[in-house]
KOLKOL-452723 format. One record per atom (N, C-alpha, C, O, CB): residue in one letter; residue number from 1; atom name; x, y, z. Coordinates in steps of 0.2 Angstrom, whole numbers. Glycine has a CB too. Example, Ala and Ser with C-alpha at 12.3 -4.5 7.8 and 13.67 -1.06 7.14 Angstrom:
% residues 2
 type seq atom    c1    c2    c3
    A   1    N    66   -28    39
    A   1   CA    62   -22    39
    A   1    C    66   -16    39
    A   1    O    71   -17    42
    A   1   CB    57   -22    45
    S   2    N    64   -11    35
    S   2   CA    68    -5    36
    S   2    C    64     0    39
    S   2    O    67     6    40
    S   2   CB    70    -3    29
//
This chain:
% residues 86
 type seq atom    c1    c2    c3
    X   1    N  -403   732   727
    X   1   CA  -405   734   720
    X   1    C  -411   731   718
    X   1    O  -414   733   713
    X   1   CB  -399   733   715
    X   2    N  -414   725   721
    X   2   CA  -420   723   721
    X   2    C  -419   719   715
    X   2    O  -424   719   712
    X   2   CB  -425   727   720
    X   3    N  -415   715   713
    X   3   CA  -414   711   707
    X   3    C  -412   704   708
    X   3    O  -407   702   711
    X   3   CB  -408   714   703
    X   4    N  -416   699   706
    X   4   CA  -415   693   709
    X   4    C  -408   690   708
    X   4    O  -404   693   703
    X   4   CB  -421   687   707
    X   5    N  -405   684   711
    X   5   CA  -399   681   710
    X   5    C  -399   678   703
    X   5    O  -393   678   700
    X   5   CB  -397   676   715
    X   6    N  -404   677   700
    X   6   CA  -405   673   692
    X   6    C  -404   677   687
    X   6    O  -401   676   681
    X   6   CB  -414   670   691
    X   7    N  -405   683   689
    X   7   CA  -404   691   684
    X   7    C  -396   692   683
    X   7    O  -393   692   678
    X   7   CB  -408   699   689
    X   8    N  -394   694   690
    X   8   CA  -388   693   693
    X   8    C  -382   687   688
    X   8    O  -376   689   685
    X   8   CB  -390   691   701
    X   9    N  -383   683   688
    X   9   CA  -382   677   685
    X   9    C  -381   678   676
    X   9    O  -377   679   672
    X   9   CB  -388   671   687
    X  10    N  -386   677   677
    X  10   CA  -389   680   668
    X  10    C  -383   685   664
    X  10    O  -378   685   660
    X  10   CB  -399   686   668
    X  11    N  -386   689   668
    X  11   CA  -381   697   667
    X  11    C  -374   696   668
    X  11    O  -370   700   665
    X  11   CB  -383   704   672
    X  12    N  -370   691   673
    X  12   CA  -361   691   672
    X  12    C  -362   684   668
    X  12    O  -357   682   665
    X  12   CB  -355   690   681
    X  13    N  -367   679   666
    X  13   CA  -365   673   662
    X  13    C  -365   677   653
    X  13    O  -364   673   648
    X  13   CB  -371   666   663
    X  14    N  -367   684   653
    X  14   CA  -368   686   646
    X  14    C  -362   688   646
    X  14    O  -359   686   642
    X  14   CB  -375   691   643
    X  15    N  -359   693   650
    X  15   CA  -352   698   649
    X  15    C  -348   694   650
    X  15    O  -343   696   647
    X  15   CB  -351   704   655
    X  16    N  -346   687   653
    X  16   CA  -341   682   653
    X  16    C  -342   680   646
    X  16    O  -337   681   643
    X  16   CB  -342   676   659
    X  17    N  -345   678   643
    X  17   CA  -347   675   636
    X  17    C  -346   679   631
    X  17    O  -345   677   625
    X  17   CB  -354   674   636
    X  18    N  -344   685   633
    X  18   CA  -341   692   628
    X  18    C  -334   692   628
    X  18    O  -330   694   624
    X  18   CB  -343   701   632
    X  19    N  -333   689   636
    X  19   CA  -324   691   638
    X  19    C  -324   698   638
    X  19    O  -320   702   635
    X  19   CB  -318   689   631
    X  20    N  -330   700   643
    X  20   CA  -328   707   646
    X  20    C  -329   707   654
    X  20    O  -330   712   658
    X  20   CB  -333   714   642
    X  21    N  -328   699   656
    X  21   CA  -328   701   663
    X  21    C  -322   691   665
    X  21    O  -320   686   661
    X  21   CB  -340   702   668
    X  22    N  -323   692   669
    X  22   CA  -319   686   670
    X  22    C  -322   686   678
    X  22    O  -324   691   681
    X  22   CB  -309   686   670
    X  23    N  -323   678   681
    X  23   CA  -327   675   687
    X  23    C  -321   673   691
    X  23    O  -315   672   688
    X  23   CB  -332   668   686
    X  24    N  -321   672   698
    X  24   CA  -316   667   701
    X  24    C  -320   668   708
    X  24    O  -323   673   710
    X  24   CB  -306   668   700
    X  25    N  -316   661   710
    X  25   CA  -319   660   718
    X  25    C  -314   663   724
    X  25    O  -309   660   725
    X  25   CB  -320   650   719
    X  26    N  -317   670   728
    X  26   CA  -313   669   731
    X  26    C  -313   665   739
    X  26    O  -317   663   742
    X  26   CB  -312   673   731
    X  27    N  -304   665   739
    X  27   CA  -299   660   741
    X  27    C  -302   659   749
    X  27    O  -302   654   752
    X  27   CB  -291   664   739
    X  28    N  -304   664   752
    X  28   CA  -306   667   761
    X  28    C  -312   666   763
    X  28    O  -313   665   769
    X  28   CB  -306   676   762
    X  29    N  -317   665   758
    X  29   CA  -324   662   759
    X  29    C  -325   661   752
    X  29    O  -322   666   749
    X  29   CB  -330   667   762
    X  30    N  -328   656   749
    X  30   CA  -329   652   743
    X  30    C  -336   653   742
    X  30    O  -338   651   737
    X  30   CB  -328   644   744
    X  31    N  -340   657   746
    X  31   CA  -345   657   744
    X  31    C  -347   665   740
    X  31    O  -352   667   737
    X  31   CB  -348   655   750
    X  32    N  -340   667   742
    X  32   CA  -341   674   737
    X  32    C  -336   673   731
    X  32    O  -331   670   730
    X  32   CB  -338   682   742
    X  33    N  -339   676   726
    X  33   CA  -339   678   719
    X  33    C  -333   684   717
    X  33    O  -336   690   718
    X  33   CB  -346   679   717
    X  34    N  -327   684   715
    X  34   CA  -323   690   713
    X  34    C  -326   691   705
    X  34    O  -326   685   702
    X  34   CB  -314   689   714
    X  35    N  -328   697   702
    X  35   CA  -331   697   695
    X  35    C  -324   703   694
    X  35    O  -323   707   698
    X  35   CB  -340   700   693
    X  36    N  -321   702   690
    X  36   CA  -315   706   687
    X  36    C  -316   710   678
    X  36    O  -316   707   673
    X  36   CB  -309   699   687
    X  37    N  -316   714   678
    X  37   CA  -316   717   671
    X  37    C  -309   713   668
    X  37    O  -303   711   671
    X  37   CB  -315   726   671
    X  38    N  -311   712   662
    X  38   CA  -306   711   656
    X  38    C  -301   717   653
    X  38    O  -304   723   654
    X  38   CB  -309   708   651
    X  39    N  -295   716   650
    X  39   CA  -290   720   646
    X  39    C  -299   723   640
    X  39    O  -302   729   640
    X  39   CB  -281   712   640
    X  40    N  -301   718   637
    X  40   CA  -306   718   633
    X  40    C  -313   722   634
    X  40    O  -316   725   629
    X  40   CB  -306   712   634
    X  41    N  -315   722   642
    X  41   CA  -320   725   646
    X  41    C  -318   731   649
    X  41    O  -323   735   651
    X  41   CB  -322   722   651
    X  42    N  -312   733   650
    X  42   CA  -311   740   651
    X  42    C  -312   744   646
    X  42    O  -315   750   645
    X  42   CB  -305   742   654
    X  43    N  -307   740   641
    X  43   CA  -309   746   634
    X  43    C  -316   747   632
    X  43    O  -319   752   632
    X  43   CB  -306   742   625
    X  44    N  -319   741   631
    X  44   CA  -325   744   630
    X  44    C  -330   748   637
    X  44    O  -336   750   636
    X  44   CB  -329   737   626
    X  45    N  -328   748   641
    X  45   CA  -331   753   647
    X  45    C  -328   759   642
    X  45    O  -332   762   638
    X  45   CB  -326   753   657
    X  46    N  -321   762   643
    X  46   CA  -320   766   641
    X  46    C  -323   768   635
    X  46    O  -326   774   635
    X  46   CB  -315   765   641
    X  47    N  -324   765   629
    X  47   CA  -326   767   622
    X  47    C  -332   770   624
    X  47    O  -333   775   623
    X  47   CB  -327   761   618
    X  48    N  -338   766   628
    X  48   CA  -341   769   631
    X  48    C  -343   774   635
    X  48    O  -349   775   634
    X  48   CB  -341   767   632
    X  49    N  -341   777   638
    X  49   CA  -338   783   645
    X  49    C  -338   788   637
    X  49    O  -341   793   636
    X  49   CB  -327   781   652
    X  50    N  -334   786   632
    X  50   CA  -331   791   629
    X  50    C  -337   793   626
    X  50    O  -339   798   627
    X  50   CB  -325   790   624
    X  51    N  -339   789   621
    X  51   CA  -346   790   615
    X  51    C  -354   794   621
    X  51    O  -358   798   620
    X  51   CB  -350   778   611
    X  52    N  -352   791   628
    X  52   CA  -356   795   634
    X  52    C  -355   801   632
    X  52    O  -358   805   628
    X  52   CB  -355   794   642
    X  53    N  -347   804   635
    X  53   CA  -348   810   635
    X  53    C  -347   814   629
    X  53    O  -349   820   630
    X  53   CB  -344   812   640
    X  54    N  -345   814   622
    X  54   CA  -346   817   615
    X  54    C  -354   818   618
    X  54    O  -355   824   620
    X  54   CB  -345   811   607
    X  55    N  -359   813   619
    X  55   CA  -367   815   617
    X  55    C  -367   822   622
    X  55    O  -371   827   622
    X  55   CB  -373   808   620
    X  56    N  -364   820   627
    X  56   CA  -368   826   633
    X  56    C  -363   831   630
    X  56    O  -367   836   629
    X  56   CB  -367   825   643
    X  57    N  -359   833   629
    X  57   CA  -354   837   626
    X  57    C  -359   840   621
    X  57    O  -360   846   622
    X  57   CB  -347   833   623
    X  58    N  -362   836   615
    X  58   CA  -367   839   608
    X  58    C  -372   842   612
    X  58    O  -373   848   611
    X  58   CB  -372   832   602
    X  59    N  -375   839   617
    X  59   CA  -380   842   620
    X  59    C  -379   850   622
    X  59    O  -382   855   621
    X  59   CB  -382   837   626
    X  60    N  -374   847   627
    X  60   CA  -374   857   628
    X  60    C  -370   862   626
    X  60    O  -367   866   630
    X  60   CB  -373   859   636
    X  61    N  -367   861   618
    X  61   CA  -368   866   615
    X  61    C  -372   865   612
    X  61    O  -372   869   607
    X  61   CB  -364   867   612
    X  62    N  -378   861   612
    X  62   CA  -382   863   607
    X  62    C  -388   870   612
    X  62    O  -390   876   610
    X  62   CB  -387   856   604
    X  63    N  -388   867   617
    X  63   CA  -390   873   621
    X  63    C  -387   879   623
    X  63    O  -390   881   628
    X  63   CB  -392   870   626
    X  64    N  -383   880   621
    X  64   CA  -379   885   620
    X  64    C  -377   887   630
    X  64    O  -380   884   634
    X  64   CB  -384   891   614
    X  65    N  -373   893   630
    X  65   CA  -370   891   637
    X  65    C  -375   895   643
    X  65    O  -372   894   648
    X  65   CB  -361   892   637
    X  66    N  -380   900   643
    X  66   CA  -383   902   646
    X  66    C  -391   896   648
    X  66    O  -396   898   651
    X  66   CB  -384   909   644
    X  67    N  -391   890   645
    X  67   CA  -396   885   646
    X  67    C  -391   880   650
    X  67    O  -392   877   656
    X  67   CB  -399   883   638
    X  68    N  -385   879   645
    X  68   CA  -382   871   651
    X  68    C  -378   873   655
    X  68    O  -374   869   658
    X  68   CB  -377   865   648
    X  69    N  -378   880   657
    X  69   CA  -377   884   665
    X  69    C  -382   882   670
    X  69    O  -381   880   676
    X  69   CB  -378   893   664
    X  70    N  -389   883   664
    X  70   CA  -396   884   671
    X  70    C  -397   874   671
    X  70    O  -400   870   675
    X  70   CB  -407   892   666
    X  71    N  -394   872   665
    X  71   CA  -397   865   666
    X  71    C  -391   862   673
    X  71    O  -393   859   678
    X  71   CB  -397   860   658
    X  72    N  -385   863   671
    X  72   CA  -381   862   679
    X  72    C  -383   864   685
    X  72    O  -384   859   689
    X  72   CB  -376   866   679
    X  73    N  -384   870   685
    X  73   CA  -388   873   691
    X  73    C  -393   868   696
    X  73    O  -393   865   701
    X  73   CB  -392   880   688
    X  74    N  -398   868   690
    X  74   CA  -404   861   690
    X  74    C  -402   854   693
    X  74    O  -402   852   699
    X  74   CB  -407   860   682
    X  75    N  -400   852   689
    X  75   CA  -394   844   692
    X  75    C  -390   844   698
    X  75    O  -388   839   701
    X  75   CB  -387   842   686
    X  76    N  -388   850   700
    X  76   CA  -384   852   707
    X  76    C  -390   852   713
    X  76    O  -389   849   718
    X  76   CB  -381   860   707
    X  77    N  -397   856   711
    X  77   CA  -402   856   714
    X  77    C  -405   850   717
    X  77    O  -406   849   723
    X  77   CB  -406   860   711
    X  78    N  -405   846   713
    X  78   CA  -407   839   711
    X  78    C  -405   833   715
    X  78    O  -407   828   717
    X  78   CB  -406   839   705
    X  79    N  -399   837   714
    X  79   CA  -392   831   719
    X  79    C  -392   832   727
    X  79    O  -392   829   732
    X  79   CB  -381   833   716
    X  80    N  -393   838   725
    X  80   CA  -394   842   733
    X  80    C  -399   837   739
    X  80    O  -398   835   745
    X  80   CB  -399   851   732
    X  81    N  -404   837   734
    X  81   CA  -412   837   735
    X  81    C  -411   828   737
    X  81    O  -414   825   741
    X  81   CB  -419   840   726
    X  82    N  -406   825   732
    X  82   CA  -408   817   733
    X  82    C  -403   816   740
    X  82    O  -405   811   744
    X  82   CB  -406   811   724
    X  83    N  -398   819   741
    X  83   CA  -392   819   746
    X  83    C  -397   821   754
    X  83    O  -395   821   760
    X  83   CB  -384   826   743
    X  84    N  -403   824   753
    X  84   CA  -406   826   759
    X  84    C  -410   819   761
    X  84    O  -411   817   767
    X  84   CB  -411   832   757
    X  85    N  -412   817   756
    X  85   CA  -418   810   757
    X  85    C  -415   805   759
    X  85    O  -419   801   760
    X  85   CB  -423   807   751
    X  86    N  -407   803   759
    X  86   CA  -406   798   762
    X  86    C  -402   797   769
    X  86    O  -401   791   771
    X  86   CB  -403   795   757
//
């Protein structure tokens, strides 16, 4: 993902600091890192996921259903197109 280990770091020492992730060493090689969601971090995933899909939900009825037909269509094209390049 091109993201240095310091970033990496940064980003689970902020979500441990929330109590939406929990660290531990694992047990088989010590040098790897198990990152675990919390009771606390799934809800808010979820709260999340939810307030996501209401927006896309507003979106395409606002475009009413012969547009977020053709905008599906498009995003399928799209997925097609990126599933060819790898």
């Amino acid at each position: 993902m091109n993201i240095s280990s310091a970033r990496v770091a940064a980003a689970l020492n902020s979500l441990e600091e929330k109590e939406l992730i929990t660290r531990r060493i694992n047990v088989d090689d010590r040098r790897k890192i198990i990152v675990e969601l919390t009771p606390k971090g799934v809800e808010y995933l979820e709260e999340r996921q939810r307030e996501h899909f209401e927006r896309i939900k507003s979106i395409l009825v606002q475009l009413g259903e012969k547009d977020a037909k053709e905008l599906v269509r498009i995003l399928g094209r799209i997925a097609e197109v990126l599933d060819k390049r790898e």
